[in-house]
DOKOL-464867 format. One record per atom (N, C-alpha, C): y, x negated, z negated; residue in three letters; atom name. Coordinates in Angstrom, 2 decimals. Atoms other than C-alpha are relative to their C-alpha. Layout:
REM residues N
R;Y;X;Z;ALA;CA;
...
END
This chain:
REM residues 85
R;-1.18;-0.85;0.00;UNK;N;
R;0.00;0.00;0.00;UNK;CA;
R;1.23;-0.89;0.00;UNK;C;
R;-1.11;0.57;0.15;UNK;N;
R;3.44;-1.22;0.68;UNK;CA;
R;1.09;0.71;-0.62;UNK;C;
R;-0.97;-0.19;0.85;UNK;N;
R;6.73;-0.84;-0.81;UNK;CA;
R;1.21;-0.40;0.85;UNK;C;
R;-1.15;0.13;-0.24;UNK;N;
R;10.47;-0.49;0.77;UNK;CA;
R;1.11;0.70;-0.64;UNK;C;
R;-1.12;-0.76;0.16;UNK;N;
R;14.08;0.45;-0.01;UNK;CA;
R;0.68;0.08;0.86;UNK;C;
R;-1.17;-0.47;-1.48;UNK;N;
R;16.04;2.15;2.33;UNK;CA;
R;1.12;0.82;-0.88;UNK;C;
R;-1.27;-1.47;-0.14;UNK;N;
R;19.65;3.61;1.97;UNK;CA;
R;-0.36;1.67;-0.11;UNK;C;
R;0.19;-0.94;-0.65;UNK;N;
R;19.71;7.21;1.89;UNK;CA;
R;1.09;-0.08;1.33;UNK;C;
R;-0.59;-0.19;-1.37;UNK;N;
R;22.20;6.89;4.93;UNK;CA;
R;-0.76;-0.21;1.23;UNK;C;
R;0.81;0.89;-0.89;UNK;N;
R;19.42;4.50;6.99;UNK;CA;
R;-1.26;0.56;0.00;UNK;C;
R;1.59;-0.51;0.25;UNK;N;
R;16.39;6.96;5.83;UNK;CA;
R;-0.62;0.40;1.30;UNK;C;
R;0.34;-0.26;-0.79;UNK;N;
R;16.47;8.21;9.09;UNK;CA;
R;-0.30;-0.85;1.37;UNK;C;
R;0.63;1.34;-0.43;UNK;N;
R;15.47;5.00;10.55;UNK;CA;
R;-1.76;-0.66;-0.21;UNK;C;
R;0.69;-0.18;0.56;UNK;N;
R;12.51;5.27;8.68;UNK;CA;
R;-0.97;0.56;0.58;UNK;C;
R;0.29;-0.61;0.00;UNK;N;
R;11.66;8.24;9.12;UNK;CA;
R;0.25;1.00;0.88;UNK;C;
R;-0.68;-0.65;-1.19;UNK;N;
R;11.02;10.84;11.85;UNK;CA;
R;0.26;1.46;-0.74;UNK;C;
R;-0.60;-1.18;0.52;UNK;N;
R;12.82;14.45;11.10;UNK;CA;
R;0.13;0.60;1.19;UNK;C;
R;-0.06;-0.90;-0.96;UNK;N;
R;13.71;17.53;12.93;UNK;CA;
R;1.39;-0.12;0.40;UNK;C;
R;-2.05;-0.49;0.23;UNK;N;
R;17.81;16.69;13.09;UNK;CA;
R;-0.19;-0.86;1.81;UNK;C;
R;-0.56;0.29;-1.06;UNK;N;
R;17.18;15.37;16.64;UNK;CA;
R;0.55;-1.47;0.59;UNK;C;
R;-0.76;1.81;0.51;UNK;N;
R;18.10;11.56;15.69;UNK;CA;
R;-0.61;-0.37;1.48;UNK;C;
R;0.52;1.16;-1.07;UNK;N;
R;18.08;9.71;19.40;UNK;CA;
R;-1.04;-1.11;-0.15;UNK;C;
R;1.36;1.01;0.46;UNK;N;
R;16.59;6.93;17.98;UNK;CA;
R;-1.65;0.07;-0.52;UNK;C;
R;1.63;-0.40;0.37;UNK;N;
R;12.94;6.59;17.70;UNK;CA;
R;-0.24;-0.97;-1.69;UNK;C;
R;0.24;0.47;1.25;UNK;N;
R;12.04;6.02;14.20;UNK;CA;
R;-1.17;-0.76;-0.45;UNK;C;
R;0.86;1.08;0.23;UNK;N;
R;9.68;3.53;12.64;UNK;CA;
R;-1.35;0.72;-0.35;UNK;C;
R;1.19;-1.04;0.16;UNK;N;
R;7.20;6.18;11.41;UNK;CA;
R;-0.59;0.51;1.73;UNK;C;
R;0.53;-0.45;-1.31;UNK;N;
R;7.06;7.30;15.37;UNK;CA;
R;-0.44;-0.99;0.58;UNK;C;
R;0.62;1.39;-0.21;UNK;N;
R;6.60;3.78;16.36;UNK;CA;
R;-1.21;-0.40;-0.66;UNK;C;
R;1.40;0.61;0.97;UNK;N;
R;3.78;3.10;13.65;UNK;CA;
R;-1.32;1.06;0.33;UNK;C;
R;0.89;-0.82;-0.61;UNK;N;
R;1.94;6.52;14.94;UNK;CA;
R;0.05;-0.16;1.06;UNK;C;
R;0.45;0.15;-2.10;UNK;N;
R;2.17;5.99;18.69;UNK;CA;
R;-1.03;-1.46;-0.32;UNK;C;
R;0.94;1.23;0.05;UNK;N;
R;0.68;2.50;17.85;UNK;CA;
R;-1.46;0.14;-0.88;UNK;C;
R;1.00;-0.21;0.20;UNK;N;
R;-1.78;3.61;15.61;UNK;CA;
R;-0.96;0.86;0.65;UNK;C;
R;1.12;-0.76;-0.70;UNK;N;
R;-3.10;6.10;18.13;UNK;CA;
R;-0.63;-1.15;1.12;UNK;C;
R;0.58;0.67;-1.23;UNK;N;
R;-3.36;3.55;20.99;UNK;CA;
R;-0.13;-1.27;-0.23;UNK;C;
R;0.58;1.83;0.07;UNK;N;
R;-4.41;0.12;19.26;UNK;CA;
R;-0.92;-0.09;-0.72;UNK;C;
R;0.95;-0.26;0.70;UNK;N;
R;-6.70;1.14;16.74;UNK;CA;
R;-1.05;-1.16;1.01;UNK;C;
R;1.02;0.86;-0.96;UNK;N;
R;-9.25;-2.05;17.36;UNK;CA;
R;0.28;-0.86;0.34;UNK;C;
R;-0.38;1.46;-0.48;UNK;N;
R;-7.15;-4.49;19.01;UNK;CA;
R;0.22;-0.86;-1.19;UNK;C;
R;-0.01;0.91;0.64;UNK;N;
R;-6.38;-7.54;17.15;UNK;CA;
R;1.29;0.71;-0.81;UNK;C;
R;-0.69;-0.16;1.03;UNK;N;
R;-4.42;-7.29;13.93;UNK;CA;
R;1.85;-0.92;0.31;UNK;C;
R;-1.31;0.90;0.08;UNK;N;
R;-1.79;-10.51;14.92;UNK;CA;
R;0.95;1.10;1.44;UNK;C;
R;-0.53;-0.10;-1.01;UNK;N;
R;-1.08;-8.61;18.46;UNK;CA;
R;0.45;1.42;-0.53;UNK;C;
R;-1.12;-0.83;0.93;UNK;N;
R;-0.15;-5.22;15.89;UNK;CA;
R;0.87;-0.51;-0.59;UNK;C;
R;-1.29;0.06;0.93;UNK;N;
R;2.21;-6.86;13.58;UNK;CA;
R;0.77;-0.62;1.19;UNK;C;
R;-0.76;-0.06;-0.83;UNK;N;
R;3.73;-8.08;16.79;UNK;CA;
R;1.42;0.92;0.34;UNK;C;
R;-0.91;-1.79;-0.28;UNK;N;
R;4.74;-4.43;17.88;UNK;CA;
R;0.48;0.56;-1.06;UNK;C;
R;-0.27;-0.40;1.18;UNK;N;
R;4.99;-3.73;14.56;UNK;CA;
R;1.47;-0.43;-0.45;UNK;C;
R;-1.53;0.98;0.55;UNK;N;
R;8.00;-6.38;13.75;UNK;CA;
R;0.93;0.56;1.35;UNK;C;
R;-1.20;-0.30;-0.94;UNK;N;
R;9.62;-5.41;17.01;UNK;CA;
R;0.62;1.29;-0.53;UNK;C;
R;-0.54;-1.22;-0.04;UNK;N;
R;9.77;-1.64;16.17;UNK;CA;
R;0.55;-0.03;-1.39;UNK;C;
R;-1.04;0.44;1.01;UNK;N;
R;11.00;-2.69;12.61;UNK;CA;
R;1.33;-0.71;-0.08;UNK;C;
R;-0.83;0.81;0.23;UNK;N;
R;13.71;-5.09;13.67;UNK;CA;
R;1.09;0.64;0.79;UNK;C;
R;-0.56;-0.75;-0.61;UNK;N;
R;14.64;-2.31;15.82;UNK;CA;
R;0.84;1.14;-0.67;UNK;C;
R;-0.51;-1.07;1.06;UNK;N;
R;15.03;0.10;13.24;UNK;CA;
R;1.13;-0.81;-0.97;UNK;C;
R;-0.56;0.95;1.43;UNK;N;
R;16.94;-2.71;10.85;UNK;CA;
R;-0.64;0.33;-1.60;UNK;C;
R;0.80;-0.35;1.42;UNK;N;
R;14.14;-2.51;8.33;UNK;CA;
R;-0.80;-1.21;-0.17;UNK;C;
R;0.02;1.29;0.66;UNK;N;
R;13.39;-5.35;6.38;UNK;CA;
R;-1.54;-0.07;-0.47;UNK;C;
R;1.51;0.62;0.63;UNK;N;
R;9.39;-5.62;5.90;UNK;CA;
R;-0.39;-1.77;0.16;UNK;C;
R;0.60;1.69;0.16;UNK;N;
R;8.08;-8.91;5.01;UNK;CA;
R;-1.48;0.20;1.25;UNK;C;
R;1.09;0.22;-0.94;UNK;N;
R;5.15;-10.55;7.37;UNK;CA;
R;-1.15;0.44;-0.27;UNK;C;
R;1.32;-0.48;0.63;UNK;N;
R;2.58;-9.59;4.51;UNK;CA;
R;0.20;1.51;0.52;UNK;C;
R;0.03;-1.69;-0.24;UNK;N;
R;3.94;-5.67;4.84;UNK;CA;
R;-0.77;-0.02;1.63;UNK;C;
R;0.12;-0.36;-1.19;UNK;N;
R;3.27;-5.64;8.30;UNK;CA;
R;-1.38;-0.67;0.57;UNK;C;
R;1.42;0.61;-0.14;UNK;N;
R;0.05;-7.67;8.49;UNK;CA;
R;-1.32;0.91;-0.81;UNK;C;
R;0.77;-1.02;0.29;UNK;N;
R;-1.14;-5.15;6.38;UNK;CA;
R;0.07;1.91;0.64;UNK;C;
R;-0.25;-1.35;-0.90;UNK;N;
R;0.18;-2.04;7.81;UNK;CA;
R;-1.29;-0.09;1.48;UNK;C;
R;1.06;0.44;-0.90;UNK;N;
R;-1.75;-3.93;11.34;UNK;CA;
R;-1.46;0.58;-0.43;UNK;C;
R;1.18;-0.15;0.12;UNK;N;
R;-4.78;-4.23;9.63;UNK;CA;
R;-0.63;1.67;-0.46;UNK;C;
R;0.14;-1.79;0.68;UNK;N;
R;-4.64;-0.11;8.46;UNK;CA;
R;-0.24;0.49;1.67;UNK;C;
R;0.44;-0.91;-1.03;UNK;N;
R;-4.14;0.75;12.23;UNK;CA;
R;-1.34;-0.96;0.87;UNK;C;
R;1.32;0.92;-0.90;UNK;N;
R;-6.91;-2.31;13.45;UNK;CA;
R;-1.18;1.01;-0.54;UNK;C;
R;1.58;-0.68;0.32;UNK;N;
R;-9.58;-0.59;11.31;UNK;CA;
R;0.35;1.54;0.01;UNK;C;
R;-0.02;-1.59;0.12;UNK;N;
R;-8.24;3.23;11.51;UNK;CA;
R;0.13;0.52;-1.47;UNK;C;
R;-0.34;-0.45;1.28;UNK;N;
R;-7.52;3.45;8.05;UNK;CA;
R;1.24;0.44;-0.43;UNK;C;
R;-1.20;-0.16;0.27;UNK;N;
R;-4.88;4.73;6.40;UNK;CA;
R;0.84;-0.93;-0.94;UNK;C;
R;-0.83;0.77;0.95;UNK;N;
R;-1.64;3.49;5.04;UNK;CA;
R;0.82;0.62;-0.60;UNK;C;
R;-1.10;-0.38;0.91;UNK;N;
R;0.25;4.20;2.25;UNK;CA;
R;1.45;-0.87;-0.76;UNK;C;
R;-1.31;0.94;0.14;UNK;N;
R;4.22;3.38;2.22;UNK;CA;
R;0.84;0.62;-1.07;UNK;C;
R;-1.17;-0.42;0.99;UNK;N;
R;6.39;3.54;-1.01;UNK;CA;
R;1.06;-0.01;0.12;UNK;C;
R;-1.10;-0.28;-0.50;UNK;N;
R;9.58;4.67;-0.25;UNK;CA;
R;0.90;-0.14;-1.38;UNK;C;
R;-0.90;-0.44;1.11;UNK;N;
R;12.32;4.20;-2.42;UNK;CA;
R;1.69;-0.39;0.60;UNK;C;
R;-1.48;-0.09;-0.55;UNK;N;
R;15.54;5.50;-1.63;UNK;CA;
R;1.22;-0.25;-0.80;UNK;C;
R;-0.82;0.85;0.40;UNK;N;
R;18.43;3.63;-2.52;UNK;CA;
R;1.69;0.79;0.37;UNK;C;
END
């Protein structure tokens, strides 16, 4: 399980909602990738992973995201602690 703080102003960076936000959010990024990589290599997820985070301006460390990887390599789930700031 990981652990972030986000702004409430930046939550929606985060997180996808119904308000219409242009931007694609890091939660929509982490489900499109977990539907279509499930399996591939773990280093070539936290790849896509760090892009669609650095995109969002969200600050996970290499461990967060090496583990997040390894949740969508084996199809498992992940659980992210949110704490809004």
């Amino acid at each position: 399980m990981g652990e972030i703080n986000v702004s409430s102003h930046n939550l929606g960076r985060l997180l996808a909602d119904s308000t219409g936000t242009p931007a694609r959010s890091y939660q929509a990024a982490f489900a499109e990738l977990a539907e279509s990589h499930q399996g591939r290599p773990a280093a070539e997820i936290a790849a896509l992973l760090r892009r669609a985070a650095d995109e969002a301006l969200l600050g996970f460390t290499a461990t967060d995201l090496y583990e997040q990887a390894e949740a969508i390599r084996t199809g498992q789930r992940y659980l992210l602690r949110i704490r809004v700031t």
